[in-house]
N, C-alpha and C positions, 0 to 999 in steps of 0.2 A: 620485605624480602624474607622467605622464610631459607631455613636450613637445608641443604640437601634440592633433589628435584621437587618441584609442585607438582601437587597432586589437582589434576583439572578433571573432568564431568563432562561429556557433553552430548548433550539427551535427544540429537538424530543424525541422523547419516550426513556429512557431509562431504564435498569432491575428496576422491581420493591422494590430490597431492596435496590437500591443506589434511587431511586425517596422515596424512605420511611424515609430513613436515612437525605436527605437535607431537608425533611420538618420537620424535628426534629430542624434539626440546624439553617435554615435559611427561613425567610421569601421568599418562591419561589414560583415561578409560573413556572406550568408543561405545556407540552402538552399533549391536550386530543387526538389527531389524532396523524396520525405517517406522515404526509405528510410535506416536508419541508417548514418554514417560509416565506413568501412572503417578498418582499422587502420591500412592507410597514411596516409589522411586525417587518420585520428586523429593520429599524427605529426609531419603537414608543419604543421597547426593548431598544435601546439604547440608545435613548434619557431618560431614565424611571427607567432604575436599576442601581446597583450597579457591579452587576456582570454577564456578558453572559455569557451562557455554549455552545457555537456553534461544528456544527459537520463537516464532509467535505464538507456537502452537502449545507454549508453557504458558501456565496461570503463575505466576510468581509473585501472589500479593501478600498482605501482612500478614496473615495467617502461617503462611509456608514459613516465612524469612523468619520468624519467632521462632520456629522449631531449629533453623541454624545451630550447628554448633560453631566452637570458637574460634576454627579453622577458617571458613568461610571470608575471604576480603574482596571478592574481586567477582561479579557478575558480568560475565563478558560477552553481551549479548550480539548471536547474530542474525544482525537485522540492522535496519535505521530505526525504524520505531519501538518505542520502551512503553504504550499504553498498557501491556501484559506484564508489566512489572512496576511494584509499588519501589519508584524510589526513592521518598521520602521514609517510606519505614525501613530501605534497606541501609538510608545515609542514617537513620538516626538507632539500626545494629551496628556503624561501623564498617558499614558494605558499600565499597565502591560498586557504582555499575557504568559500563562503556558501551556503547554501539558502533553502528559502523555507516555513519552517514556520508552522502554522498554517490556510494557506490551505482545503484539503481537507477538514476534520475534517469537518464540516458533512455534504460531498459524499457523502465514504465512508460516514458512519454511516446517512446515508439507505438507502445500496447493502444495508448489512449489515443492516438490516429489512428491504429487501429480496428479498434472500436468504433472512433466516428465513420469511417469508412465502409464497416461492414454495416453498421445500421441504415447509413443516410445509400448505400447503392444496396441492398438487401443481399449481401453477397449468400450467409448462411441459409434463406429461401433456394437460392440458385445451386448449392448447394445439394439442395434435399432435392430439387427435382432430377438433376443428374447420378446421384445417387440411387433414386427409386427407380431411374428409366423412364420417368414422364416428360423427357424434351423432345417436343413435333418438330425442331425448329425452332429458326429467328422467326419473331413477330414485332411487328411495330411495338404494339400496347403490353408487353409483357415485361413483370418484372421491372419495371418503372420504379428508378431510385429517385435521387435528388443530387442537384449538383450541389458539389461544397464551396467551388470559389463564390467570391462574394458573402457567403454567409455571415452571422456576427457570432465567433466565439466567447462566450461568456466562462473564464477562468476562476474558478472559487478554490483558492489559495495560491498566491504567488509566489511560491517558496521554489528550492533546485528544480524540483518536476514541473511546476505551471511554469517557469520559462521553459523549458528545455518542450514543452508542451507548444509556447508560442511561437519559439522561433520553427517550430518542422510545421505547426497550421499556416505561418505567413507562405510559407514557400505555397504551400496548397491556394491562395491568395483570401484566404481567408481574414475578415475582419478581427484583431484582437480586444480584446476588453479584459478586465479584470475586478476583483474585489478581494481585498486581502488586510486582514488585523491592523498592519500598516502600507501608509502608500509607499511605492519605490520609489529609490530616489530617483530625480529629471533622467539623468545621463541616460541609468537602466531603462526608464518608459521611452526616452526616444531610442534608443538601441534597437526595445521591441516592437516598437512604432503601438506602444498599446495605453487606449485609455482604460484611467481608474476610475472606477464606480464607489462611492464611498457607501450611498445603499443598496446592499445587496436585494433587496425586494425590486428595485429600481430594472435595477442588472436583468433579473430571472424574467422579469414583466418583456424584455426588448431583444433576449438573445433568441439565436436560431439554435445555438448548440450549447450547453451547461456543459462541462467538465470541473469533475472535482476531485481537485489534489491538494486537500488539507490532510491536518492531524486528525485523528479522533482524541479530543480532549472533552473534559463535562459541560466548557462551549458550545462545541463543537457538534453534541449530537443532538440527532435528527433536527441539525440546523435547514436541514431541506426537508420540508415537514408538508403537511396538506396544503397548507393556508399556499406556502409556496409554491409548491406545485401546481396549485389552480392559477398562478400570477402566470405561468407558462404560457407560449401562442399556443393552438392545438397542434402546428407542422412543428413544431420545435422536439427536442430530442436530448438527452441526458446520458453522460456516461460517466461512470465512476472507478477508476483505480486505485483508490485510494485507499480510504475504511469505510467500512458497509454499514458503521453506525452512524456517519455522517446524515444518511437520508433513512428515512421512517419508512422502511420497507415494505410494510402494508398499503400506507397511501400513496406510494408509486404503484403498488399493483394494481391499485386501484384507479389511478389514472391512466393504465395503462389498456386496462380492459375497460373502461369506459372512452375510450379516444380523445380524453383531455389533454397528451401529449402524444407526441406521431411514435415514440421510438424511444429505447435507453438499451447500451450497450453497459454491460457488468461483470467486474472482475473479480469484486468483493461484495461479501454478504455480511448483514446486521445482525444474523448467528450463527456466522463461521458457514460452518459446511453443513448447517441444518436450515438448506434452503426453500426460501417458502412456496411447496408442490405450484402454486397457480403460475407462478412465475415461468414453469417447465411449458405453461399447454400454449402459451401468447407468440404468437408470429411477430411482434414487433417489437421483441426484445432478444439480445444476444446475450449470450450465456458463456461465463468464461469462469476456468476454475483456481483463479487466485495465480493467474502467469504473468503477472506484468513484471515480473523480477527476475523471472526464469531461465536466464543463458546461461550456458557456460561459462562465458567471461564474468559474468557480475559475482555468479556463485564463489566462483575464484578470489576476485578482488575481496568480497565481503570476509571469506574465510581468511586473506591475508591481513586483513586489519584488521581481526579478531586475534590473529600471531602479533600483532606487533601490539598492543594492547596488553596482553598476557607480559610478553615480555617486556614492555616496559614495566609494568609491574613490578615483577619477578626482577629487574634489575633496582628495587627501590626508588621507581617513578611512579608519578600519575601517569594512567594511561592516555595517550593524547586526545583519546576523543572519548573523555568520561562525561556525563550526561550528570549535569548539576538539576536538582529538583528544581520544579517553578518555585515559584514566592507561593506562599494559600492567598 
């Protein structure tokens, strides 16, 4: 708990009653643009508060958190995910970090039916030809999607979002499956009515639909790699909301313009927002600009558990959902 109001940071624009609400409680400094922090920025902020609010669009790894000065306690990221921030070099300056998990599951799992939907009924084709003016008409053979009941969704990671993923595919009467670091427990698999796959090679070899809602951890990337991608049926189909380094982004383009797999819907890229040009020219992939989070309501919720965070803090607590480093 420091002396006086804390001084907080926080490096994008976020809804205006969670930016209304911190300058009630804390001495903060906003952003006036929405453009992310420069490195230097990123520096002078940390050398200078108390508290950073960084977002995914911050690098905050060892390198930054060394320049910290002695102010600095409290990383109070918002987002769920903390892979853009080293927190084992920020726990071993003495730097709490928190997130705000939870929030999103909801949000993104909507996204990721979404996605399968627009890929498997080709909605963004249909789309473009209404757009352009080129609709004669219904015709029998046009535009020919696929149906999704009966299909088998293959779930790779079963964390908040792959349920919240299963139970809106059962309603669609889609088949559930899974593969995830550990099994869930009975209760939850009958709940979901979905079976575990322990080999994910197994999995990818038998689904109609891949979704992937893991982490990105140094596991975890381009765990969907060529080798696996070729285990795919050719009519099967991939969608990603999750992290873009999970799958090796080249050898999906690659599968994708060779007809090794029918379709992949994506939310997230393997370098951000420096997306790879071949990806733009393929009719059988949907293209999405990092919205699976995107409401008003979740932005709200995330910004209120970045306030209670802070403030617990600031009242001389842990903040309740501080993010403890893995084990190496």
């Amino acid at each position: 708990m420091t002396v006086g109001r804390l001084s907080v940071v926080v490096t994008r624009r976020l809804p205006e009653s969670v930016e209304h609400r911190m300058g009630e409680l804390f001495d903060v400094t906003l952003r006036e643009g929405d453009q992310p922090m420069s490195r230097a920025e990123l520096i002078h902020a940390v050398k200078t508060t108390d508290v950073l609010v960084p977002t995914l669009s911050d690098q905050i790894d060892a390198a930054l958190i060394a320049q910290a000065g002695d102010r600095l306690k409290l990383i109070a990221n918002y987002g769920a995910g903390v892979d853009h921030i080293d927190v084992q070099a920020a726990r071993q300056h003495g730097i709490m970090v928190s997130n705000t998990p939870g929030v999103s599951a909801d949000d993104t799992a909507d996204m990721t039916l979404a996605l399968i939907l627009s890929v498997t009924r080709r909605i963004p084709e249909g789309l473009t030809v209404m757009r352009k003016g080129d609709w004669d008409g219904w015709a029998p053979t046009a535009l020919l999607g696929g149906r999704v009941a009966g299909r088998r969704l293959g779930i790779l990671g079963m964390g908040r979002i792959g349920q919240a993923v299963a139970r809106r595919a059962a309603a669609f009467g889609i088949d559930i499956n899974y593969h995830n670091r550990n099994r869930l427990r009975p209760e939850i698999e009958e709940d979901l009515d979905a079976t575990y796959w322990e080999s994910l090679d197994q999995m990818m070899a038998r689904m109609d639909i891949i979704s992937v809602n893991c982490p990105h951890t140094p596991s975890t990337f381009h765990l969907v790699n060529d080798r696996r991608l070729k285990l795919m049926k050719s009519d099967a189909v991939i969608v990603n909301t999750s992290r873009g380094e999970v799958i090796d982004e080249h050898a999906l383009t690659r599968a994708l313009r060779s007809g090794e797999i029918a379709g992949a819907g994506l939310d997230v890229y393997e370098h951000g927002d420096q997306l790879n040009p071949r990806l733009r020219e393929l009719q059988n992939v949907v293209l999405l600009p990092h919205m699976g989070s995107a409401t008003f309501e979740g932005r709200i919720e995330m910004g209120e558990k970045v306030l209670v965070n802070i403030k617990t803090f600031d009242d001389g607590h842990r903040p309740p959902d501080q993010v403890i480093p893995a084990l190496p």
